[in-house]
Backbone as a printed PyTorch tensor [residue, N CA C, xyz], in Angstrom:
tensor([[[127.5760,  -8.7370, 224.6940],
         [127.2380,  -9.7400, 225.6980],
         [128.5270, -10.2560, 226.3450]],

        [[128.6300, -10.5090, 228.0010],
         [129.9180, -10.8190, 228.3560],
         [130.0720, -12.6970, 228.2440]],

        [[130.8320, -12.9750, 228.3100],
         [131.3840, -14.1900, 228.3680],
         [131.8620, -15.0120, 229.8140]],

        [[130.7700, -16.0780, 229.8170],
         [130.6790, -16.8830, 230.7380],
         [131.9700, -17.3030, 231.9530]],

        [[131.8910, -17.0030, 232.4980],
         [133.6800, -17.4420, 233.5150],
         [133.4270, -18.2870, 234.6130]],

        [[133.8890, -18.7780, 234.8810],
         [134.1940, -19.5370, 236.4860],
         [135.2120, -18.8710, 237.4930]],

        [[135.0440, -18.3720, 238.4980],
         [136.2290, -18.4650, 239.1480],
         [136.9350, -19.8500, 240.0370]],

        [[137.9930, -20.1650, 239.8450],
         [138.5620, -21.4830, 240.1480],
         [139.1190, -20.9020, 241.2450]],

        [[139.0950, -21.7300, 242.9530],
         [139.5820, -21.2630, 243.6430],
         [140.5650, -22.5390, 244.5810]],

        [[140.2410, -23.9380, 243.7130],
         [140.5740, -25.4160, 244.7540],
         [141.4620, -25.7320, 243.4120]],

        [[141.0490, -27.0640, 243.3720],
         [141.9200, -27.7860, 242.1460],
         [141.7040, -27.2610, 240.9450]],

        [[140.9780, -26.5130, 240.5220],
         [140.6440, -25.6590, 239.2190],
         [141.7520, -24.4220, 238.9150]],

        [[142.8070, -24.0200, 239.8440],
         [143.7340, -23.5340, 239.8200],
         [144.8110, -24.0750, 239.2000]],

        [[144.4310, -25.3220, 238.9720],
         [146.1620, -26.3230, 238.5450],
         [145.6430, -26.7590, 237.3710]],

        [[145.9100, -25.8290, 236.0460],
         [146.0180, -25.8100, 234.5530],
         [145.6640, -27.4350, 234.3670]],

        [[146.5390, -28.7190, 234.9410],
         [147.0240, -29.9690, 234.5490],
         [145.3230, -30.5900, 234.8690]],

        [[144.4300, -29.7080, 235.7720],
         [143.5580, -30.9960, 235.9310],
         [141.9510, -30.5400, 235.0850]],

        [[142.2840, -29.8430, 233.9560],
         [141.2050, -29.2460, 233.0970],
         [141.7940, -28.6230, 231.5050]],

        [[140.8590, -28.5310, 230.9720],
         [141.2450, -28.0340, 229.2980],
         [140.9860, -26.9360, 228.9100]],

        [[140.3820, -25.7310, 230.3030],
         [140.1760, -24.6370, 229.8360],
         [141.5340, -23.8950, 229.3740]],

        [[141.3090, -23.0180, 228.3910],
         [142.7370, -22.7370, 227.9150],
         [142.2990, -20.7310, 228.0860]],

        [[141.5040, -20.3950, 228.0510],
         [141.5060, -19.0990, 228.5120],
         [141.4720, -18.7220, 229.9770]],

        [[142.1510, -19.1230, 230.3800],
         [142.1540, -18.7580, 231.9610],
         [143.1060, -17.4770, 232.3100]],

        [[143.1900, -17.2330, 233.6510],
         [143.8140, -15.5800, 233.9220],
         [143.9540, -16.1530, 235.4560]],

        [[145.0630, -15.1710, 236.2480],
         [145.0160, -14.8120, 237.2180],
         [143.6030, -14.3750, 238.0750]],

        [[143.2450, -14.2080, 238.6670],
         [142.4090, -13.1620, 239.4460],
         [142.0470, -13.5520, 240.8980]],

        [[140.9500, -12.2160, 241.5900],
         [140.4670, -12.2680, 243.1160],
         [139.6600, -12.3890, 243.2060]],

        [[138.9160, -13.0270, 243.9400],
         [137.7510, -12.8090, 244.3090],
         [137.2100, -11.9110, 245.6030]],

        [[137.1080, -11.2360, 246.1460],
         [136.5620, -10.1330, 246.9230],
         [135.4110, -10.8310, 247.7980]],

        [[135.5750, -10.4170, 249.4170],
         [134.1150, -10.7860, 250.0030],
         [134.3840, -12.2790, 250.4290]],

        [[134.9440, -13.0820, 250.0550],
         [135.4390, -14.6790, 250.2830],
         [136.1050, -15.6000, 250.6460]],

        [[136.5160, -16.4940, 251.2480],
         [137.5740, -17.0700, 251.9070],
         [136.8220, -18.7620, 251.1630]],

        [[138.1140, -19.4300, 251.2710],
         [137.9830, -20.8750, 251.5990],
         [137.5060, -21.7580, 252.8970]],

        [[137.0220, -22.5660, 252.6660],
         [137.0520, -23.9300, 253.5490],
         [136.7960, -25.5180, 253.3760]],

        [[137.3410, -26.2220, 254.2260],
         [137.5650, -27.2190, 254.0570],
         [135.7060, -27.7150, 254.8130]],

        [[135.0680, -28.7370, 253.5560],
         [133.7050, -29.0380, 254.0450],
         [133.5920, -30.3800, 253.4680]],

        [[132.6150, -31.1510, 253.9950],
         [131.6700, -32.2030, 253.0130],
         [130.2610, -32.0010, 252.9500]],

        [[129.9220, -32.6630, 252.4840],
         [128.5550, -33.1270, 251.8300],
         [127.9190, -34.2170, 251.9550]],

        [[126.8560, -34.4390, 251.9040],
         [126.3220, -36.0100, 252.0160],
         [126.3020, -36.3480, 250.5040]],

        [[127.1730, -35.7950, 249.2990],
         [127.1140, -36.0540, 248.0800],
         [128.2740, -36.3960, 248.3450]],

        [[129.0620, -36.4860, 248.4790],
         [130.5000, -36.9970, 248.5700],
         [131.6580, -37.2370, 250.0140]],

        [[131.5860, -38.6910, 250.1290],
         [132.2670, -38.8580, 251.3820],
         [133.2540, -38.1740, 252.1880]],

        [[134.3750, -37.4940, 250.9330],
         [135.3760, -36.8890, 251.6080],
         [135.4220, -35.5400, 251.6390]],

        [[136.3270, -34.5890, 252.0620],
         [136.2680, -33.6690, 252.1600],
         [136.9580, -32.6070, 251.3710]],

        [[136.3800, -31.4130, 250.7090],
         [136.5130, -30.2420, 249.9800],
         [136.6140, -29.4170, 250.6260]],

        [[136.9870, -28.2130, 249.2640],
         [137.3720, -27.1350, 249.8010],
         [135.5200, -25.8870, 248.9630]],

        [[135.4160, -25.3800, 250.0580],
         [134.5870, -24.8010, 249.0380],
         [134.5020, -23.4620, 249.1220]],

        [[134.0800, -21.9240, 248.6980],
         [134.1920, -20.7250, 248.8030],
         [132.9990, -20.0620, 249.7260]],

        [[133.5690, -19.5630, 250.6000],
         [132.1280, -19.0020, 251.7110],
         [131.9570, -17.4130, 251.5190]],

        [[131.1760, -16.8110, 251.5930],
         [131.1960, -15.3020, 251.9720],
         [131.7630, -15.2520, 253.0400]],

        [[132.7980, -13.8330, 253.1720],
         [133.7480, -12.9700, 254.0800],
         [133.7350, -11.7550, 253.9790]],

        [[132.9470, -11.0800, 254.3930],
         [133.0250,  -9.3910, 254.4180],
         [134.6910,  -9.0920, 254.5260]],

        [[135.4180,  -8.5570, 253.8410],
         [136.4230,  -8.1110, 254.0260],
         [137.6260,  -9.0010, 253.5810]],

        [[137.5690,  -9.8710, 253.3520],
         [138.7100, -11.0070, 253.0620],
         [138.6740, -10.8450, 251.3140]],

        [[139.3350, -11.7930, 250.9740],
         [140.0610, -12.2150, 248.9850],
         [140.5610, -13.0910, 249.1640]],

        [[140.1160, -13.7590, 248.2270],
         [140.9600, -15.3140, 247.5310],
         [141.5540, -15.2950, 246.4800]],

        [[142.6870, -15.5500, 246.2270],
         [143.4130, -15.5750, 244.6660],
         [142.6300, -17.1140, 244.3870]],

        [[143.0430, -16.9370, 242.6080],
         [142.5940, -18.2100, 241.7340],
         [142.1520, -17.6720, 240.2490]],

        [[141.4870, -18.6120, 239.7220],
         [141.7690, -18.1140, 238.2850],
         [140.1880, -18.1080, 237.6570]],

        [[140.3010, -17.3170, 236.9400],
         [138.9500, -17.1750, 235.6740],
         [139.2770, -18.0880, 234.5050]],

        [[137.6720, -18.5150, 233.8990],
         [138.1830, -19.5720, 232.5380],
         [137.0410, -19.5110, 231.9840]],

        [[137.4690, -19.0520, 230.7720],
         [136.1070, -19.2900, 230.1090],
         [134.9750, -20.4340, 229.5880]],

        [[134.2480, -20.5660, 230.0180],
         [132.9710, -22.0590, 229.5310],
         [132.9360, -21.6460, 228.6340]],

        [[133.7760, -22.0250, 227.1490],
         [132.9960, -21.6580, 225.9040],
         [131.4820, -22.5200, 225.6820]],

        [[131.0470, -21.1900, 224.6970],
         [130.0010, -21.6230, 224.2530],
         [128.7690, -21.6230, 225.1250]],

        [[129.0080, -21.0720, 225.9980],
         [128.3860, -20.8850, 227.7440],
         [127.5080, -22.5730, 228.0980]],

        [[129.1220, -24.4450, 227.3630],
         [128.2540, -25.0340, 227.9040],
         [128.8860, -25.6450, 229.0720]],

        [[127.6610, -25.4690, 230.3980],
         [128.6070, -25.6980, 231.8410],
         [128.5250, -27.3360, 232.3290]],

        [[127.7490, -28.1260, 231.1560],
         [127.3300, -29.2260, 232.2520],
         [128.3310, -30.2310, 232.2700]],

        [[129.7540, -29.8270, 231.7150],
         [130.9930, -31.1580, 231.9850],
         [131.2820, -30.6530, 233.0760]],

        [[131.2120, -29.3160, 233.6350],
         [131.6330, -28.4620, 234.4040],
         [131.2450, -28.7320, 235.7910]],

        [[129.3550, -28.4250, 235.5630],
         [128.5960, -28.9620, 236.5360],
         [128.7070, -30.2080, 237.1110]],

        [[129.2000, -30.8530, 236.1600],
         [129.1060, -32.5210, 236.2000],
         [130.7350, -32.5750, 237.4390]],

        [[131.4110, -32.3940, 237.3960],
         [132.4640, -32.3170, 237.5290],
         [132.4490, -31.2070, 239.4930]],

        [[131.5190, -30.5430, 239.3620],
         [131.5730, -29.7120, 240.6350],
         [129.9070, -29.7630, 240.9940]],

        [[129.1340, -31.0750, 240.8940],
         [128.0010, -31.6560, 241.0630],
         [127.5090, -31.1020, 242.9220]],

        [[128.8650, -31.4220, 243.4250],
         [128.2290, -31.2070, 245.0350],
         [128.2440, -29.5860, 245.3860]],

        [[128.2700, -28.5020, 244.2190],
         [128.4090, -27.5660, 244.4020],
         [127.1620, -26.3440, 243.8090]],

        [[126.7960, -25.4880, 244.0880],
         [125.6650, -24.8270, 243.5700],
         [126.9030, -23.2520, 242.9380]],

        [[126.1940, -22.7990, 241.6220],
         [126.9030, -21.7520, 240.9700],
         [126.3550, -20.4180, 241.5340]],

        [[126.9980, -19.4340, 241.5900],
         [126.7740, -17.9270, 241.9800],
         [127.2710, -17.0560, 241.2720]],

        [[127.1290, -16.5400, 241.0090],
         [127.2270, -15.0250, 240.6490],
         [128.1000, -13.8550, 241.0220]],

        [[129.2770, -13.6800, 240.6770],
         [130.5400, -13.2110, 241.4480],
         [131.1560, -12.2420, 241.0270]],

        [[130.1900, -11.5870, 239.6750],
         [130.8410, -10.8730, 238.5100],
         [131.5510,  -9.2070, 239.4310]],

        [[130.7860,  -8.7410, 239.9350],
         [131.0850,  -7.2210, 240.0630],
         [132.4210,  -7.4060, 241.3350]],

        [[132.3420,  -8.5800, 242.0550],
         [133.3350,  -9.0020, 243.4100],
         [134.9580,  -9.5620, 242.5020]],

        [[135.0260,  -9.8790, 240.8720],
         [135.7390, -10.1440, 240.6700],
         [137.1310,  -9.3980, 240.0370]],

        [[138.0220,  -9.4250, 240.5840],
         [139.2950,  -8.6090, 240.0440],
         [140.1530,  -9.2680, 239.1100]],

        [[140.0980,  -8.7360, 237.6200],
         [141.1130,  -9.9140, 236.8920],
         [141.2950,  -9.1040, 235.8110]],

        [[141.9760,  -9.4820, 234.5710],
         [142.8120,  -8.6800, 233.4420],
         [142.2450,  -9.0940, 232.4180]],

        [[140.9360,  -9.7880, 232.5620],
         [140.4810, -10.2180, 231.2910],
         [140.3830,  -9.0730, 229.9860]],

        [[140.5440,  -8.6940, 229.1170],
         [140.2130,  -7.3980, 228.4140],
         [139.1080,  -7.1940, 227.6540]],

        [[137.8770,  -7.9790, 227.9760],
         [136.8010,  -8.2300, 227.1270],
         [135.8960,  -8.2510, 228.2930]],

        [[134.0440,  -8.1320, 228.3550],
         [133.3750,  -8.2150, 229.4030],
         [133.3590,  -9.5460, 229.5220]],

        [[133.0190, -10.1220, 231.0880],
         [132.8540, -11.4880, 231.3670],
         [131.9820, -11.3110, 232.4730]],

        [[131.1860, -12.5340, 232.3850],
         [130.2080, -12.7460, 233.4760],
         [131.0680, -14.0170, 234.6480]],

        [[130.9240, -14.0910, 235.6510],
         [131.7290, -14.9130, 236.5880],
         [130.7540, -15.4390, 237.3400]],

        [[130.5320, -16.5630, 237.6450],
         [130.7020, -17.4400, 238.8720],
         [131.2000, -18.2950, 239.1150]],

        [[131.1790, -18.6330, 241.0570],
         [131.8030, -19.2030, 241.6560],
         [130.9600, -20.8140, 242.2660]],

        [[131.5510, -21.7780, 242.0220],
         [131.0800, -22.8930, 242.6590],
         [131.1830, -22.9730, 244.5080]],

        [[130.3500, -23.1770, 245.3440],
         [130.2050, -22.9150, 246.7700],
         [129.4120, -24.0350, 246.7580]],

        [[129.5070, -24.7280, 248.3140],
         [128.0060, -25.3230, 248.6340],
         [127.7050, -24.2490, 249.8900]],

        [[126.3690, -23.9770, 249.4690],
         [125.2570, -22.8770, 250.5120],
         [125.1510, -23.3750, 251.5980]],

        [[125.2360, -22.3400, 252.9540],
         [125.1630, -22.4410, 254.2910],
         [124.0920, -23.8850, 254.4320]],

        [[124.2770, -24.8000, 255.7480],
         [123.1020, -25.6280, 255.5570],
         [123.3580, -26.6450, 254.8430]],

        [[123.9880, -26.8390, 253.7250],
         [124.3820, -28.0540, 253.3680],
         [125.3220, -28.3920, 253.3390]],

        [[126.5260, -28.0270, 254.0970],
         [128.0290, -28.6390, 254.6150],
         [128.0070, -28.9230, 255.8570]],

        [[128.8490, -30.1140, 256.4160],
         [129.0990, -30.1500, 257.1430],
         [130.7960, -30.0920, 257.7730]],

        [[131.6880, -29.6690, 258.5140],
         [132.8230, -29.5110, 258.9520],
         [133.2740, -31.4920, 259.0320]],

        [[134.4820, -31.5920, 258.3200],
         [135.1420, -32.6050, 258.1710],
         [135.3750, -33.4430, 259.1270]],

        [[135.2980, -34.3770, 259.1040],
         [135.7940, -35.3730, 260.4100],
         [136.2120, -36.6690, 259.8870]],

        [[136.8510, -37.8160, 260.8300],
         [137.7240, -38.9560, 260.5550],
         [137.0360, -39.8960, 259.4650]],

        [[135.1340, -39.7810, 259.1940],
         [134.9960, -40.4150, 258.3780],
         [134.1290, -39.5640, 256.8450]],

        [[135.2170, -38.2500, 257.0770],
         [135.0500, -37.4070, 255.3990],
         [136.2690, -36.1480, 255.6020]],

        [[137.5580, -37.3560, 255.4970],
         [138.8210, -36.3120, 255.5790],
         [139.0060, -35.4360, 254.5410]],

        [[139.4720, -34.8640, 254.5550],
         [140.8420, -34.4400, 253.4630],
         [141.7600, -35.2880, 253.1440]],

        [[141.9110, -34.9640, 251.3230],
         [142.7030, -36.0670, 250.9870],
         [144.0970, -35.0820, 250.4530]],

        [[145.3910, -35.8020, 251.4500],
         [146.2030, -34.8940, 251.1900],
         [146.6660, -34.7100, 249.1860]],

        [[146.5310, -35.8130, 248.6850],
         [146.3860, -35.5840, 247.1170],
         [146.0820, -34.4210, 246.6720]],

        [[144.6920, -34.3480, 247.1210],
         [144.0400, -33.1310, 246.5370],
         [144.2160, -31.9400, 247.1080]],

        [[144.9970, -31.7080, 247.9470],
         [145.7210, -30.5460, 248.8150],
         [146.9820, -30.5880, 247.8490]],

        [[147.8370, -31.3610, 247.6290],
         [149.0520, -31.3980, 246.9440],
         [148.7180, -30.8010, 245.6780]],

        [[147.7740, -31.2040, 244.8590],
         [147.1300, -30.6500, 243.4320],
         [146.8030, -29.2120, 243.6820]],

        [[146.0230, -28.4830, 244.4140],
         [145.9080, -27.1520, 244.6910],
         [146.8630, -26.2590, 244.9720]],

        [[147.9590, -26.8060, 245.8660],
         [149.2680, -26.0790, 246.2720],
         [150.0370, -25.8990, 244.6220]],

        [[150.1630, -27.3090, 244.1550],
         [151.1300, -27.1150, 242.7610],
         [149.9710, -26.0680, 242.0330]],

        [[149.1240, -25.6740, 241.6250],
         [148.2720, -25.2720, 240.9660],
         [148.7130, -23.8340, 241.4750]],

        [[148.7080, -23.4400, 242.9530],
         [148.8880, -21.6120, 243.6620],
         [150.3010, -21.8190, 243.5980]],

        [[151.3910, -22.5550, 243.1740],
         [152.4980, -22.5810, 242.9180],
         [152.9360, -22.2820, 241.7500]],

        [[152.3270, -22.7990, 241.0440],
         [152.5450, -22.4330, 239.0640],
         [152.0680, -21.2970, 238.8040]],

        [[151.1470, -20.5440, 239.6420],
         [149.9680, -19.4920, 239.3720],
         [151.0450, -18.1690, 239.9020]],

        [[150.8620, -18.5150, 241.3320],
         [151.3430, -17.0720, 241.9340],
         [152.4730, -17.2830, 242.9290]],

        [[153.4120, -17.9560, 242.8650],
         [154.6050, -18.6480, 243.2660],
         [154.3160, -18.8240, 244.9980]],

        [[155.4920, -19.0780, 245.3110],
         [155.4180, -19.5230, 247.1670],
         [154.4610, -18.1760, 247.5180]],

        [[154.7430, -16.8560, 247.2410],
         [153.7630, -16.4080, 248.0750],
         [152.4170, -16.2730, 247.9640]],

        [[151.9020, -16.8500, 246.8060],
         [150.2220, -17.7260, 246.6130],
         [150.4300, -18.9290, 247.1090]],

        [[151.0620, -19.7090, 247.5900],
         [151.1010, -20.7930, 248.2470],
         [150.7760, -20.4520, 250.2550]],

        [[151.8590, -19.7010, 250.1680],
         [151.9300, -19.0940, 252.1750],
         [149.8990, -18.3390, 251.7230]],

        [[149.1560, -17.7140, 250.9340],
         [147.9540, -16.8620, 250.9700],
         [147.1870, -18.0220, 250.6100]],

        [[147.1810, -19.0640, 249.8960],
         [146.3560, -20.2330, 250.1270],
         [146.2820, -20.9290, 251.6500]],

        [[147.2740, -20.9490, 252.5080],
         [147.0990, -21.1690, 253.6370],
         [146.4710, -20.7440, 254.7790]],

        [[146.7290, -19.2380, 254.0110],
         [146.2360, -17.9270, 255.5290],
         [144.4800, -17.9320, 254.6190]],

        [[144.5940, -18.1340, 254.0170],
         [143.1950, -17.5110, 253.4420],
         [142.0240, -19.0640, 253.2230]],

        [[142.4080, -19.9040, 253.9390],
         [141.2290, -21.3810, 254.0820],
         [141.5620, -21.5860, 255.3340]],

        [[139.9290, -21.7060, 255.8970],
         [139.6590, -21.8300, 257.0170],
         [139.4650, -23.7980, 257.4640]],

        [[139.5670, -24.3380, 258.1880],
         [139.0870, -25.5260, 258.6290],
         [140.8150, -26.4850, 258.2690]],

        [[141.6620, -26.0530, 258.9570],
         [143.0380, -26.7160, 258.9280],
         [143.0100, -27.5130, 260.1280]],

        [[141.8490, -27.4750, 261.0240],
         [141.7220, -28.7340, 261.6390],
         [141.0310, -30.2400, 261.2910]],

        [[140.6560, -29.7270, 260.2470],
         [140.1930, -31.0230, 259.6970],
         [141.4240, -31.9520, 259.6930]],

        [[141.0800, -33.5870, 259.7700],
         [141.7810, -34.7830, 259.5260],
         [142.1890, -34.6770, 257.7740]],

        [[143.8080, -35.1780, 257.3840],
         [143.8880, -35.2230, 256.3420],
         [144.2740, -36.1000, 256.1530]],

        [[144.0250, -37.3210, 255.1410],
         [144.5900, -38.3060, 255.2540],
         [145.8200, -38.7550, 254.2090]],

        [[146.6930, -39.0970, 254.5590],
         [147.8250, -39.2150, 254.0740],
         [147.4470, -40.4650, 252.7260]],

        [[147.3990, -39.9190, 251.3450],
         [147.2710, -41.2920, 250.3910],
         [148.2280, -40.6750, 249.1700]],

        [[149.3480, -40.5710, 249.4200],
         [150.3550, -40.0670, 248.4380],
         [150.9660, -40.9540, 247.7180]],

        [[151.0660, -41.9970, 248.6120],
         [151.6040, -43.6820, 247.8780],
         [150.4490, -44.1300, 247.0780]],

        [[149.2260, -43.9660, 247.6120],
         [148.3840, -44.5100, 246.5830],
         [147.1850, -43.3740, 246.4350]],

        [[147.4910, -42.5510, 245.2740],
         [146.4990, -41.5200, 245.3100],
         [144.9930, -41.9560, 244.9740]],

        [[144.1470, -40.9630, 246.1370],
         [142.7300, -41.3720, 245.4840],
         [141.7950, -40.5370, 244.8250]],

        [[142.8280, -39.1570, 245.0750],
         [142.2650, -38.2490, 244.5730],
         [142.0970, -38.5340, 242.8290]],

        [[140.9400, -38.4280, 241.7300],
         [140.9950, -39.0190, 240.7600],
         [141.6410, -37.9290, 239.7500]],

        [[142.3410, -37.1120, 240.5740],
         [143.2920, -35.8820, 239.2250],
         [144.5910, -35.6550, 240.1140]],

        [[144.5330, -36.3800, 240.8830],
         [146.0620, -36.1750, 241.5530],
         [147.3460, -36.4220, 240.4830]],

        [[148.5750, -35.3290, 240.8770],
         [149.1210, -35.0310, 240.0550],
         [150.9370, -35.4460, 240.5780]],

        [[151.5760, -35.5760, 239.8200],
         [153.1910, -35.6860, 240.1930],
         [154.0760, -34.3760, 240.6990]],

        [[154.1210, -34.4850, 242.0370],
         [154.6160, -33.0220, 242.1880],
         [156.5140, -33.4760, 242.3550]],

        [[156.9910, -32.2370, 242.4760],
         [157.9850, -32.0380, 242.4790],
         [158.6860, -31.9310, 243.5690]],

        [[159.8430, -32.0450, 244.2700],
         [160.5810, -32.0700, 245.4790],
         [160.3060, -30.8600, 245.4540]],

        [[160.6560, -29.3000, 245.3050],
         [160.0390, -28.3720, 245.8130],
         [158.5490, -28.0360, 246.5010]],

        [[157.9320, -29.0340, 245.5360],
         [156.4830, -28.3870, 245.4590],
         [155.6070, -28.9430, 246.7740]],

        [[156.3620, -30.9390, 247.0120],
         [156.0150, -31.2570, 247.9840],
         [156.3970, -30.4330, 249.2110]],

        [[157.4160, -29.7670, 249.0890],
         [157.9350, -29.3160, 250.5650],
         [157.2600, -28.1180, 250.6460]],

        [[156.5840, -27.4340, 249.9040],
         [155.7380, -26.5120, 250.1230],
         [154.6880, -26.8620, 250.7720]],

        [[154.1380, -28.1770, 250.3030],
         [152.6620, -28.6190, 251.1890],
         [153.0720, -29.0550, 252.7460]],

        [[154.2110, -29.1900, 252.1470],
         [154.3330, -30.1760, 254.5760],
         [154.4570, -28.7800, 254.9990]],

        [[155.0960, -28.0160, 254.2660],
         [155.6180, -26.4330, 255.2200],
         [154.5820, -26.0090, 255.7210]],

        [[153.5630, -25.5820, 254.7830],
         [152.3030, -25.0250, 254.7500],
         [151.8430, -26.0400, 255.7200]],

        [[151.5520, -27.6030, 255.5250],
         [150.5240, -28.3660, 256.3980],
         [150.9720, -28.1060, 258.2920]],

        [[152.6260, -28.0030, 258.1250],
         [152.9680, -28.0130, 259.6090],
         [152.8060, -26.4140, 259.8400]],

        [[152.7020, -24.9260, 259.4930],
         [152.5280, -24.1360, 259.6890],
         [151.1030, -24.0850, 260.3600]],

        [[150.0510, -24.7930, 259.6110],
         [148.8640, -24.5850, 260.4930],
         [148.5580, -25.3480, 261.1000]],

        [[149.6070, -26.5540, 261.6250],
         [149.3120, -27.2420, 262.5550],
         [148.5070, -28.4190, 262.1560]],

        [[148.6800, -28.8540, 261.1070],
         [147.0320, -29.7000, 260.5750],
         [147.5560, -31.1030, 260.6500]],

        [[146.6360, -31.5950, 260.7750],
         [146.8870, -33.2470, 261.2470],
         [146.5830, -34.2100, 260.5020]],

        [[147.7760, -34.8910, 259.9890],
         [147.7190, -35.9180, 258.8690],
         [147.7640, -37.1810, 259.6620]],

        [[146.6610, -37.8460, 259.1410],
         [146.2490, -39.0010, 259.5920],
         [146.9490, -40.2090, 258.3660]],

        [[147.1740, -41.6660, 258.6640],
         [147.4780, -42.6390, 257.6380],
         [146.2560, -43.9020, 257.5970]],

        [[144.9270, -43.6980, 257.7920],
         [144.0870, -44.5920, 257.2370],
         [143.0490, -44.3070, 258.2670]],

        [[141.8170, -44.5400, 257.3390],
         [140.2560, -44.0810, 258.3180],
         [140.0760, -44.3880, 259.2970]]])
């Protein structure tokens, strides 16, 4: 029987903001990022869409014990899928995979009152930084769509509730990346 996985493709990439301890590299196939909300949560996420032809780096982790509901609990505005045969990774044992998405129809594209919180952009970058160095950082950029969304600047006072202490490198990776695609940081709603 294979063993339960997630693929992590947002803040589930950055070891610091979870306790899974079997995690791996891997791709996901067929998929891209974007920046969305929900009427479950004011601000704005990143979530995994189908892409004929595209890949997302990020990581596999095992749910022991196959139990998901701290998990669920935790990625509530999100519905689970099924990602196993689309997934590329080094696990050496069988594993079953899915991916957290919200389904066509229930997102809506971000705006001034459900930004992006640059926190939680900073947590994902350090996360494709520790993972797969600057050049998983420059492929987290090219590979999420919706960099016009509003982001709002709360670095002095984070609100993201797993925001993390980054490093003078790590920050200058996120402005590089944020001014590469042009994205527009806002300082209050």
């Amino acid at each position: 029987m294979a063993d339960p996985f997630f693929f992590g493709y947002g803040s589930l990439v950055n070891r610091a903001t979870h306790d899974f301890e079997d995690a791996h590299p891997a791709r996901l196939c067929g998929w891209r990022r974007a920046w969305r909300h929900t009427r479950l949560r004011k601000l704005a996420f990143l979530t995994a869409v189908p892409a004929e032809g595209h890949e997302i780096e990020g990581l596999v982790a095992h749910v022991p014990g196959d139990d998901w509901v701290a998990l669920d609990e935790r990625e509530r505005a999100y519905d689970r899928t099924h990602v196993t045969d689309l997934t590329d990774h080094a696990v050496p044992r069988p594993i079953h995979v899915q991916v957290y998405s919200i389904p066509h129809g229930k997102h809506g594209v971000p705006d001034e009152t459900h930004p992006v919180l640059l926190s939680y952009i900073d947590v994902v970058v350090q996360g494709y930084f520790r993972e797969f160095g600057e050049h998983g950082v420059r492929r987290f950029f090219e590979t999420t769509d919706g960099w016009d969304a509003p982001i709002l600047d709360d670095r002095v006072a984070p609100i993201y509730s797993r925001s993390q202490v980054l490093a003078h490198d790590e920050r200058g990776l996120v402005d590089d990346g944020l001014r590469e695609v042009d994205a527009r940081v806002i300082t209050r709603l």
